[in-house]
C-alpha positions in Angstrom: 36.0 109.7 -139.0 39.3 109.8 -141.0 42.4 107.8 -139.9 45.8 108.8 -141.0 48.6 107.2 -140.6 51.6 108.4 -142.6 53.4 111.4 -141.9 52.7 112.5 -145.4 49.5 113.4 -144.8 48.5 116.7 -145.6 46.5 116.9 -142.1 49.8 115.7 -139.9 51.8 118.1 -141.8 49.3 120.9 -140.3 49.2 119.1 -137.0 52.8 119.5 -136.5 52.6 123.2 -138.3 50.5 124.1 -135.2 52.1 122.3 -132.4 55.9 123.5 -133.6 55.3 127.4 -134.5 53.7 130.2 -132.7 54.1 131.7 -136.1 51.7 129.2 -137.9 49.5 129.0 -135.2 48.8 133.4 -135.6 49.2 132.4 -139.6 46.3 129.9 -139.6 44.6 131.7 -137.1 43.9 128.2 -135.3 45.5 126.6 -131.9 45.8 123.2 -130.4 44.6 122.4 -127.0 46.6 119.7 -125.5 44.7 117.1 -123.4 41.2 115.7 -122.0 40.8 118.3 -119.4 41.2 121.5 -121.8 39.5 119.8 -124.6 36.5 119.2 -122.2 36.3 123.0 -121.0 37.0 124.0 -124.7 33.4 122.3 -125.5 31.5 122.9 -122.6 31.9 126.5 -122.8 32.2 127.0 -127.0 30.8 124.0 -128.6 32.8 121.7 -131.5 36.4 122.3 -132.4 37.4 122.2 -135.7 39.0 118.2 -135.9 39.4 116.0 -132.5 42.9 113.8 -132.9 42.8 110.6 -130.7 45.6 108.6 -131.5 44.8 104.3 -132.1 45.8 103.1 -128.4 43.5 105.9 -127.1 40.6 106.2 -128.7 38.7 103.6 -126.5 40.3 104.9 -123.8 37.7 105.6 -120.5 38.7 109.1 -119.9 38.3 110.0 -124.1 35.1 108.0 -125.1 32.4 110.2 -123.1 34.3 113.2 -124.9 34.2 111.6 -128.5 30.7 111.3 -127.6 30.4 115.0 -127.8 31.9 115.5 -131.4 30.6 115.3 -134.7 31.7 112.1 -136.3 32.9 114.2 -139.5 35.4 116.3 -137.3 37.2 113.1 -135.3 40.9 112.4 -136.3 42.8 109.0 -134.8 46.1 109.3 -135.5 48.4 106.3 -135.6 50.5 106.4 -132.2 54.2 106.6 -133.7 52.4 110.2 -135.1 51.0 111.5 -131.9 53.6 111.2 -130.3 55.5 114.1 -133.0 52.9 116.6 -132.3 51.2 116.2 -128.7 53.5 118.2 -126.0 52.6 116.3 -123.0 54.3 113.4 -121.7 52.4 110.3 -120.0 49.1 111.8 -121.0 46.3 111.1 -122.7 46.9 110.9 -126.6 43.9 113.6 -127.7 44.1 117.4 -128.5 41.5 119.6 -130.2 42.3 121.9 -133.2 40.1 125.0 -132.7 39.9 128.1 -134.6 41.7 130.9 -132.2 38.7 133.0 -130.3 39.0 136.9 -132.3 38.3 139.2 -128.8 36.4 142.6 -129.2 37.7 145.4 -128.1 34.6 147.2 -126.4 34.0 151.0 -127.4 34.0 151.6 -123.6 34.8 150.0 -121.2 33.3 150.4 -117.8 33.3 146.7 -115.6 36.5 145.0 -114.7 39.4 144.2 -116.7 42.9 143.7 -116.4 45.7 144.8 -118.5 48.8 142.9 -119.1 52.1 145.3 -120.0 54.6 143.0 -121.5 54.4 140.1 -119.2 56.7 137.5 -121.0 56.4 134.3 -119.3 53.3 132.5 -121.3 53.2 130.5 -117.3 52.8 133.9 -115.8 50.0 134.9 -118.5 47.9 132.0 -118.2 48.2 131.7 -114.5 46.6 135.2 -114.8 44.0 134.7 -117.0 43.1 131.8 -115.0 43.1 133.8 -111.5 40.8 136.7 -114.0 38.4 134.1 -115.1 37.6 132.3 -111.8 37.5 136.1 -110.2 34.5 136.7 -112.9 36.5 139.2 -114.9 35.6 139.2 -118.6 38.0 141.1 -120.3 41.9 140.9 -120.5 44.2 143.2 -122.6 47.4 142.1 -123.8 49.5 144.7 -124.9 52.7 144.2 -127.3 55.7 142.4 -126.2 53.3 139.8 -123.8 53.4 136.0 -124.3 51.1 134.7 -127.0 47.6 133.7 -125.4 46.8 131.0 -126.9 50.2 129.1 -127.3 50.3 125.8 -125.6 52.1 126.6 -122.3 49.7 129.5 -121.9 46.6 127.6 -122.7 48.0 125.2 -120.1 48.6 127.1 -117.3 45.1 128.6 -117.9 43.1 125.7 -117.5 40.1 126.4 -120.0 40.1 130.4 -118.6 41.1 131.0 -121.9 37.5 130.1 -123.3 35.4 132.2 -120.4 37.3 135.6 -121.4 37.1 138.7 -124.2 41.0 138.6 -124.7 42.6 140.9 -127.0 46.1 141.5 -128.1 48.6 143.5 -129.6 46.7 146.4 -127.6 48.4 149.5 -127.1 48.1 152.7 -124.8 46.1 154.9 -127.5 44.0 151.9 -127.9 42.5 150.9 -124.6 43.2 154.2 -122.6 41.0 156.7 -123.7 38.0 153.6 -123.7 38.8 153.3 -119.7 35.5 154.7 -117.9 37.0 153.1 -114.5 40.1 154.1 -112.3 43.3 152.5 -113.5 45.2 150.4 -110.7 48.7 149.1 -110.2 50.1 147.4 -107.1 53.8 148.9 -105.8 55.7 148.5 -103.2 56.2 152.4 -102.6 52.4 152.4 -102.5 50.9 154.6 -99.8 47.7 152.2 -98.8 47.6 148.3 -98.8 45.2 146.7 -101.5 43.4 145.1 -98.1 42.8 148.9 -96.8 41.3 150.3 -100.3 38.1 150.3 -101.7 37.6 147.6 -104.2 33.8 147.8 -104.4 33.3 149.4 -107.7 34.8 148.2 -110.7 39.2 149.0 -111.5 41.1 148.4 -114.4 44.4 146.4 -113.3 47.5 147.4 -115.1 49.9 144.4 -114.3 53.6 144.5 -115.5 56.7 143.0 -116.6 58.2 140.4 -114.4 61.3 141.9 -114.2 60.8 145.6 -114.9 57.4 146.5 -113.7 54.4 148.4 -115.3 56.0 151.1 -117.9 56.1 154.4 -117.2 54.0 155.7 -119.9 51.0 153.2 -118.6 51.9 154.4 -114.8 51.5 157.8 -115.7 47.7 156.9 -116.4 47.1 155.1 -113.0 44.6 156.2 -110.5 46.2 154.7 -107.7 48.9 152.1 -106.8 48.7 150.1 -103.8 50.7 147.2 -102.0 50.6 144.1 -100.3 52.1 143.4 -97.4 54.5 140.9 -96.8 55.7 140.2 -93.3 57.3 137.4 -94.1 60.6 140.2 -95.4 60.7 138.6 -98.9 61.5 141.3 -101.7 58.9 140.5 -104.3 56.1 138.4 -104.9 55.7 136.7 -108.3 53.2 138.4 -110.5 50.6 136.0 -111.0 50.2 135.6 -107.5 50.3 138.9 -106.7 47.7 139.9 -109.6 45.3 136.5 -107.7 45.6 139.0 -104.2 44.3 142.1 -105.7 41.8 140.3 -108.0 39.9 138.0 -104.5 40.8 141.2 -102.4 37.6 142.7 -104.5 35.9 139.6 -104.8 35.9 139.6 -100.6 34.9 143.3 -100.4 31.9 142.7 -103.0 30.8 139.7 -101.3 27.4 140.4 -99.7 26.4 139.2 -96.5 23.3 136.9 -96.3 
């Protein structure tokens, strides 16, 4: 266990590298996940992190302890609190984040279960709300074409919830890249569509192309889609928000594939 506790430290100095800077983050090739509930998910589903920083007034703390419990010895960091408090993100938290080496997706040769596409969704809210609705819908693989929030920076790792660490996600992917690996129809809701998502067949497995908050799926990806589809909305609003729109059509197939016992 080391303990460091001036900000000359060669460690904090990376700490606050990574907490500061998307750019050292992609540089390093590492991220931090901020807090006791993503650092549990982070381990349960991919094993030990690369350090565990605990700062002095929470390393006995009862929510931490079972945690540290789960770390090598060798890999635990307590960092004194004054320094903590430079590099953790949340407020009134628990003082503990995990550095991890940023999960490399794959990009299959081709791919023929259910995936979803992001096409330069900006928000890093919006992206992890997604990733989180994709996950807990079972899908494995998301796509994150150029110009969409970073995956794994610290508001999208947030609003994910530890989905992060139960999908194949790759970025930086491009048109020439994913769509001539596509062995399943291509899907985009619309509200011009000609059928509701509840009213078309989601039994097999789709692609979801989902795009931009404010100007939609581009037209050199809609050009490539099977078939667009809408949701209503009685209620005479204009637009739904995209992740929430994306969570309809994801559990709009997990209903129709549901079997009955």
């Amino acid at each position: 266990m080391k303990h460091v506790t001036s900000r000359d430290n060669a460690l904090f100095k990376h700490l606050k590298a990574l907490a500061t800077s998307t750019h050292q983050r992609r540089k390093a090739g590492q991220s931090l996940l901020d807090g006791v509930h993503l650092a549990q998910a982070y381990v349960a589903a991919l094993g030990q992190p690369v350090s565990c920083v605990v700062s002095e007034r929470h390393y006995d703390h009862a929510e931490v302890a079972p945690l540290l419990t789960q770390i090598d010895s060798q890999r635990l960091v307590v960092l004194a609190d004054a320094l903590f408090v430079q590099v953790s993100g949340v407020a009134n938290g628990i003082d503990l984040m995990l550095v991890i080496e940023t999960p490399a997706g794959h990009l299959p040769a081709r791919i023929e279960e259910d995936c979803i596409i992001l096409d330069g969704l900006q928000d890093a809210g919006n992206v992890g709300s997604i990733l989180r609705s994709a996950a807990a819908a079972g899908i494995r693989h998301a796509f994150l074409g150029t110009g969409c929030a970073f995956a794994w920076s610290i508001k999208t790792l947030r609003a994910g919830m530890g989905a992060n660490f139960h999908l194949n996600i790759v970025e930086h992917c491009t048109i020439d890249m994913l769509a001539p690996r596509l062995a399943v129809p291509l899907l985009a809701t619309s509200s011009h569509a000609d059928a509701a998502v509840f009213d078309t067949d989601l039994r097999k497995p789709v692609a979801w192309i989902v795009g931009n908050e404010g100007a939609g799926v581009s037209a050199a990806w809609m050009e490539r889609v099977a078939r667009t589809v809408g949701i209503p909305q009685p209620g005479g609003l204009e637009s739904l928000n995209v992740a929430a729109a994306t969570a309809i059509c994801l559990f709009e197939a997990v209903r129709q594939r549901r079997t009955t016992p």
